[in-house]
C-alpha positions in Angstrom: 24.4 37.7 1.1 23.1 34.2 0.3 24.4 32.8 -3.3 22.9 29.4 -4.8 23.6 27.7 -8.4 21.3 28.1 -11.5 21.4 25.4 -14.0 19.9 25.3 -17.3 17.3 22.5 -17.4 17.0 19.4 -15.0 19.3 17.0 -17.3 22.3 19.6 -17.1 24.4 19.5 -13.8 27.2 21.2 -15.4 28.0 24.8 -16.1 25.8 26.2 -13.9 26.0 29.8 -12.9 25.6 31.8 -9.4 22.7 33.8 -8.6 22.1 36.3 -5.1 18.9 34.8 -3.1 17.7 37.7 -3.5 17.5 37.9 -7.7 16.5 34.3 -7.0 13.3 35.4 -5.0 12.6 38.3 -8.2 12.0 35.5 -10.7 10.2 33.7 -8.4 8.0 36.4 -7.5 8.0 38.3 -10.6 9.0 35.4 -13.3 11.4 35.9 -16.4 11.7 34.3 -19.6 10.7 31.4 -18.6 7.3 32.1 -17.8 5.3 31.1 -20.3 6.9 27.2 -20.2 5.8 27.3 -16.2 1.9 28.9 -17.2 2.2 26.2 -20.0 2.9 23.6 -17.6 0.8 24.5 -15.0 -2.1 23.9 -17.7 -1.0 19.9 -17.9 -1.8 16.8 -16.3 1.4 16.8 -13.5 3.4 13.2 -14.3 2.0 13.5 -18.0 4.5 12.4 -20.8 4.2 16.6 -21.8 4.1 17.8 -18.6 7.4 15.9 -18.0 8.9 16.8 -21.1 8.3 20.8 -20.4 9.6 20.5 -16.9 12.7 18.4 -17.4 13.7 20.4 -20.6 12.6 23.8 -20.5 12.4 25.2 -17.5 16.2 26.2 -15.1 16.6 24.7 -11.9 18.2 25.8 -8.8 20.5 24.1 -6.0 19.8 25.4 -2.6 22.0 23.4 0.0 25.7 23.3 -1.3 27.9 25.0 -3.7 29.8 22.6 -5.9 33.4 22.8 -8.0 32.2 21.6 -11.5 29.6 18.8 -11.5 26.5 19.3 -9.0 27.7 16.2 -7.3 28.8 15.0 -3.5 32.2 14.8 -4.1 32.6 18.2 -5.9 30.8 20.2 -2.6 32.9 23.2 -1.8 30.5 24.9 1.1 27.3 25.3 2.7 25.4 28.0 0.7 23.9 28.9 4.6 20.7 27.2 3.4 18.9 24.8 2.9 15.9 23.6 0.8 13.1 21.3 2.3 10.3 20.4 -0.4 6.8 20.0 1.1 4.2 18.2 -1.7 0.8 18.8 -0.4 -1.1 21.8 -0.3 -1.6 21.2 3.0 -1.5 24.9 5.3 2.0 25.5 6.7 1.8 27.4 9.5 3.8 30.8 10.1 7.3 29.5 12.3 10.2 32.2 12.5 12.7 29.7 10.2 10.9 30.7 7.5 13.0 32.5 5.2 10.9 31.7 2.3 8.2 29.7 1.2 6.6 29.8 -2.2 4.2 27.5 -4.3 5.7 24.3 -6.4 5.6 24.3 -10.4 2.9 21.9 -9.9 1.1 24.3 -7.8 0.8 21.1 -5.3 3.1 21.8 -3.0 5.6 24.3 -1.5 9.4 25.1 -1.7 10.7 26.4 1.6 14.2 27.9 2.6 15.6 28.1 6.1 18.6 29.5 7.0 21.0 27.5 8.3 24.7 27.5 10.3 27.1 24.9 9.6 25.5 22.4 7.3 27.6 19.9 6.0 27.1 16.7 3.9 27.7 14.7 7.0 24.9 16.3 9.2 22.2 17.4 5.8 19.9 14.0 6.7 19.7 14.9 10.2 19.1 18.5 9.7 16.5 17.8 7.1 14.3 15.8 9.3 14.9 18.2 12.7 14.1 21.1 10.8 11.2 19.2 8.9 9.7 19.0 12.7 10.5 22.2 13.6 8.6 23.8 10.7 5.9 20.8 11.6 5.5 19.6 8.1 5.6 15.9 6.5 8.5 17.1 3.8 9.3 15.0 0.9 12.0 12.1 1.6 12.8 12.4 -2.0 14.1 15.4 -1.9 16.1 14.9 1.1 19.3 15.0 -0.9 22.1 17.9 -0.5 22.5 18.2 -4.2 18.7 18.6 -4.6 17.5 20.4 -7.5 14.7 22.4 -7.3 12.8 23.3 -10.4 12.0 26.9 -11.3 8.6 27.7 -10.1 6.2 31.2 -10.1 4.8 32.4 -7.0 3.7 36.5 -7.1 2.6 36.0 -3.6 5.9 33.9 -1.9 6.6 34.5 1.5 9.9 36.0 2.7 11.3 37.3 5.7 14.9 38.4 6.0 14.6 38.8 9.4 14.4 34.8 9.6 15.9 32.7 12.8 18.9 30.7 11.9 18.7 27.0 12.3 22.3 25.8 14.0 23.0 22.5 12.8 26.6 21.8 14.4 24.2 19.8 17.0 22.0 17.7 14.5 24.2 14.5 14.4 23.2 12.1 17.2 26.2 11.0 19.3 25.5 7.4 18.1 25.3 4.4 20.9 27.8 1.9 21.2 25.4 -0.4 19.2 24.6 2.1 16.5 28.7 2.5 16.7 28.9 -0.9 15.7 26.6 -1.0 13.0 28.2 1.6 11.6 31.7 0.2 11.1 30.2 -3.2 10.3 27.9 -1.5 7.6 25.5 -4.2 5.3 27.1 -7.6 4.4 24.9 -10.7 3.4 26.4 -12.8 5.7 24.8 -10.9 8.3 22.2 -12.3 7.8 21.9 -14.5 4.7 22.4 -17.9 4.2 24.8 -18.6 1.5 22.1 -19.4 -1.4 21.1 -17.0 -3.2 18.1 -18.0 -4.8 16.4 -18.9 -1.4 18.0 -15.9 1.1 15.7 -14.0 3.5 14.2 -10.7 2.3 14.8 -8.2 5.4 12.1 -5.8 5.2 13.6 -3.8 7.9 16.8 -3.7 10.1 16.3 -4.6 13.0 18.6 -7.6 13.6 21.7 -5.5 12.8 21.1 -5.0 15.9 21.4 -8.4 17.5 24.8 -9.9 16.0 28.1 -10.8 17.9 27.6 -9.8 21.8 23.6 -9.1 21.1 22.8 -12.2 19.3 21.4 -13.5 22.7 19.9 -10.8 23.7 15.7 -10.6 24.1 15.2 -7.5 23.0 17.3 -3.8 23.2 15.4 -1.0 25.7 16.5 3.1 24.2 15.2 4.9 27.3 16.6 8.5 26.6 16.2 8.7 22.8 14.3 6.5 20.1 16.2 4.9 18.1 16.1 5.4 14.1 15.2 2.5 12.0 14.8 1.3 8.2 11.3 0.1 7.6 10.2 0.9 3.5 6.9 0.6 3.2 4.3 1.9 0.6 1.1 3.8 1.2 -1.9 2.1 0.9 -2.7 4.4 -2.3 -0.5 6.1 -5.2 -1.8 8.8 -7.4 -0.4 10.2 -10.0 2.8 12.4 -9.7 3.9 10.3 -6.5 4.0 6.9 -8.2 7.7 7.1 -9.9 8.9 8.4 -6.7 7.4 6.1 -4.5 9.0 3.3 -6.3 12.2 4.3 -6.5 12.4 5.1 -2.7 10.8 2.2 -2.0 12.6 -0.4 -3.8 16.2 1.7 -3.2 15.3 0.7 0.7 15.2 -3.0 0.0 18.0 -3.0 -2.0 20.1 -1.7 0.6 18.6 -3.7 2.6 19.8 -6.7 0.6 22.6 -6.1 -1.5 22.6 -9.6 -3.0 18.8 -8.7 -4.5 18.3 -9.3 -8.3 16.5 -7.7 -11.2 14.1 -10.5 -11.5 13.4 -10.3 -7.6 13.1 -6.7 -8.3 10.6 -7.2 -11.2 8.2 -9.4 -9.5 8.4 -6.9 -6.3 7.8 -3.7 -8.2 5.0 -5.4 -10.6 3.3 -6.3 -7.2 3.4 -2.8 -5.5 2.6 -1.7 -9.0 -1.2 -3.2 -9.2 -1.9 -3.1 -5.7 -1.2 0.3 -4.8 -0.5 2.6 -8.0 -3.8 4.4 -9.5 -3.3 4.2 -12.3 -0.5 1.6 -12.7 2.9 2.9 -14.2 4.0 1.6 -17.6 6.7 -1.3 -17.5 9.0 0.9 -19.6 9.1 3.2 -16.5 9.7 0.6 -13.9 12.3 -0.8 -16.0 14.2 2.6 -15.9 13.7 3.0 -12.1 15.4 -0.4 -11.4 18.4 -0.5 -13.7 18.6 3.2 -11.7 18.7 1.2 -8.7 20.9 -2.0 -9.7 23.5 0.4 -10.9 23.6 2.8 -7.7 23.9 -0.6 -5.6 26.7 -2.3 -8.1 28.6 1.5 -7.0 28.2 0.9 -3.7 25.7 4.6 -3.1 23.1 3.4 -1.8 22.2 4.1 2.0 19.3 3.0 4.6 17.3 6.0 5.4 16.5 6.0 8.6 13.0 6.3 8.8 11.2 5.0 12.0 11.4 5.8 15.6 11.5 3.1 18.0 11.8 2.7 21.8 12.2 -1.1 22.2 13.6 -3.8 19.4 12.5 -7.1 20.2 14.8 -10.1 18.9 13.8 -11.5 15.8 15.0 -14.6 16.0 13.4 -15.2 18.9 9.8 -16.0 19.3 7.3 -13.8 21.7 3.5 -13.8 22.2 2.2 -10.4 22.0 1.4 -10.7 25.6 5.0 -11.2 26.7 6.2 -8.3 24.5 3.5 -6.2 26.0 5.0 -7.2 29.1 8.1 -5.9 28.3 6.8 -2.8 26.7 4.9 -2.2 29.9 7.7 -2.8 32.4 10.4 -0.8 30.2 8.3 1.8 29.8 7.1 2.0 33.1 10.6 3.2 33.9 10.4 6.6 32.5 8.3 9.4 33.6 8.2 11.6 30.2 5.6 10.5 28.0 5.0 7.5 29.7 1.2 6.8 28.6 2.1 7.7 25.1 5.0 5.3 24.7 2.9 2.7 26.0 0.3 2.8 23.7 2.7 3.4 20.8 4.4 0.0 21.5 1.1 -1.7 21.8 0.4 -0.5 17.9 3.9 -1.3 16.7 3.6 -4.9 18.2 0.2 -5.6 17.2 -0.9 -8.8 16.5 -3.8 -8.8 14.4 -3.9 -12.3 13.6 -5.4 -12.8 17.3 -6.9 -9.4 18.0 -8.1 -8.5 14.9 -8.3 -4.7 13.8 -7.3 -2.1 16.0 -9.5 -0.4 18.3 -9.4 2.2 21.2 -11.2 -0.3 23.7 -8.9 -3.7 22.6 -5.7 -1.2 23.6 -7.1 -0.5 26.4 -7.2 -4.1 27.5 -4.0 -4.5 26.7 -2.2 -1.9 28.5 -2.1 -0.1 31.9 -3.8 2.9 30.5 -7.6 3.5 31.1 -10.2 3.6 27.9 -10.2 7.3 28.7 -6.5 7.8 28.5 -6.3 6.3 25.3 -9.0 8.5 24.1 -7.3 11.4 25.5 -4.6 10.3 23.2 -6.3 9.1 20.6 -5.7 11.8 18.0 -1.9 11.4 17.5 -2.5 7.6 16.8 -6.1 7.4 14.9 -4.5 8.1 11.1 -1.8 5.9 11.7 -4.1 3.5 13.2 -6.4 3.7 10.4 -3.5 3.1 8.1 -2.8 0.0 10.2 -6.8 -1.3 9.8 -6.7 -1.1 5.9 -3.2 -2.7 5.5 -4.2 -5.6 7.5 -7.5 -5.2 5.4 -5.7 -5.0 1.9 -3.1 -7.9 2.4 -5.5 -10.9 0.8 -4.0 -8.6 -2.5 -0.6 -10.1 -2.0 -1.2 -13.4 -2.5 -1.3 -13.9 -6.5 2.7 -12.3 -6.0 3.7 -14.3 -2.9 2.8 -17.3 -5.1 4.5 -16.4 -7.9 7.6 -15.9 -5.8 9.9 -18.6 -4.9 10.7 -16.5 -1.6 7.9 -15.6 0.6 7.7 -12.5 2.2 5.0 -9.8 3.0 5.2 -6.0 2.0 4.1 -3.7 4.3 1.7 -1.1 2.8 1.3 1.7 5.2 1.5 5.1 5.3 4.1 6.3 7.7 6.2 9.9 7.8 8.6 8.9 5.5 6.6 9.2 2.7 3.9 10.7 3.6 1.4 11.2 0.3 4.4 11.7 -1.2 7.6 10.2 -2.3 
């Protein structure tokens, strides 16, 4: 029997009480008290002042992954509850996979709340697990919510999927055995004299990790070849467009990444970053008051030393960035490398070609410019064309849209470009 924690309202962590999954999965189906605050709801503009309001005040929420001793919080985690939650917002069809445990329709009615049962889940491995059951299930799941205290909001779903007869995901595997590199980031962790100078009004803005990699033994290396797993990254990035009910989320995430990215980072810097990603990609934009909130959230997590890079990109080769390559030469490489291995061979290829695209020469990206490029034929891209053509589109319109950055690169007395793109990580979400 499966037992998760029931809390009052979203703003109460404390004094929650324990539920069966199953009298969990009766409200849901058949509601309770609360009803008539989630059919009030429902009837309100989602990321509306009221909508908010109702949601954060009168409706219970529920925490899925972890049992806790007091306080929902990481340090006061007792055990697993033997599941774990994985939030999905878009109505997009999920398709019928034997994890399923259950899967029922969001508050907002935009999304889904899905449970999979799980075997030894802990707070070290929850990230991992996450994203390798997110694949499993084949769904873009919300990054946000990849948290183990996640709350979930009470929702109403007559016709929510169950099956009790659900597989159980082992998770003892999901941690990678890390690489002596990824070893060594690990116990260095992020300092600014990585790779800082020492002013602070004038330091680099890293928009991604990648030369963590090439410090100490690496500094002279060309570039680093993963030929039996990809290697995880931090790139943030924001989609191209925001709507409504994504936007606060989408901030925080975003600007969380860059903090971690650069510990030394400032509220001003902050300001001028957020007001930029603000009226470029938000529709409509958020109030000031809001982005206010969401970075003293931020400078405060950082000045307590929680914050964390999520991993979010996959890549096969990480080219030197302190050295300078033409994108022929890195296509070289690319080609070469991946010329090595016989599993996905063709895909790789063309990947790598994307990820090191050089529009200022080539211009937007097109099926036929790839295929002069690479080794592939024009019909082998096509062949292939369908796992890269959003992504590529994405691409197109980024490199399209970026004329909209100049008024804030101006304005700022550090240059820098942010990369608006839709990738998995936040997939119209977050």
């Amino acid at each position: 029997m499966y037992t998760v924690t029931k809390y009052k309202n979203i703003k109460n962590p404390k004094d929650g009480f324990r539920l069966s999954i199953d009298k969990v999965f009766e409200i849901i189906k058949n509601g309770d008290s609360e009803l008539t605050h989630i059919k009030y709801a429902r009837r309100l503009k989602k990321g509306s002042k009221e909508y908010d309001d109702v949601k954060t005040n009168l409706i219970s929420t529920f925490r899925f992954n972890f049992l806790f001793k007091g306080k929902a919080s990481n340090k006061n985690i007792t055990d697993s509850t033997g599941l774990i939650f994985i939030d999905v917002d878009s109505n997009k069809k999920i398709n019928k996979n034997e994890f399923i445990f259950a899967k029922w329709k969001s508050l907002s009615k935009n999304g889904y709340g899905i449970l999979v049962k799980v075997d030894g889940l802990t707070i070290d491995n929850f990230n991992n697990a996450y994203d390798e059951i997110s694949k499993l299930l084949n769904i873009n799941s919300d990054i946000g919510a990849r948290k183990p205290t996640q709350q979930t909001v009470l929702s109403y779903d007559p016709k929510m999927y169950i099956n009790h007869n659900s597989k159980v995901y082992n998770c003892a595997n999901t941690k990678k055995v890390p690489s002596p590199i990824k070893q060594n980031l690990e116990r260095r962790g992020l300092t600014s004299n990585d790779t800082f100078s020492n002013s602070s009004e004038y330091r680099k803005v890293r928009f991604n990790n990648i030369n963590d990699y090439f410090q100490n033994k690496n500094m002279d290396l060309d570039y680093i070849f993963f030929p039996e797993n990809k290697e995880k990254i931090c790139q943030p990035f924001v989609p191209i467009t925001v709507k409504e009910g994504q936007r606060n989320n989408t901030m925080f995430t975003y600007l969380t990444q860059i903090t971690a990215l650069n510990p030394w980072i400032n509220n001003n810097y902050l300001s001028k970053l957020a007001d930029s990603v603000n009226s470029n990609a938000f529709k409509p934009t958020l109030q000031q008051s809001e982005i206010k909130n969401i970075i003293n959230n931020i400078l405060k997590l950082n000045e307590e030393g929680k914050l964390e890079l999520y991993l979010n990109k996959e890549r096969r080769i990480l080219f030197n960035p302190n050295k300078e390559f033409t994108f022929k030469e890195k296509m070289e490489i690319s080609n070469r490398e991946l010329g090595k291995l016989r599993s996905e061979k063709t895909k790789d290829i063309i990947y790598e070609c994307i990820e090191i695209w050089d529009f200022n020469t080539l211009g937007k990206i097109t099926q036929k410019k790839i295929a002069d490029e690479i080794t592939p034929s024009i019909s082998t891209v096509k062949r292939h064309w369908e796992e890269f053509k959003s992504y590529v589109k994405e691409l197109n319109t980024d490199f399209k849209a970026r004329g909209k950055l100049d008024n804030f690169e101006n304005n700022c007395s550090i240059k820098y470009s942010i990369n608006f793109r839709e990738t998995p990580f936040l997939k119209k979400s977050a």
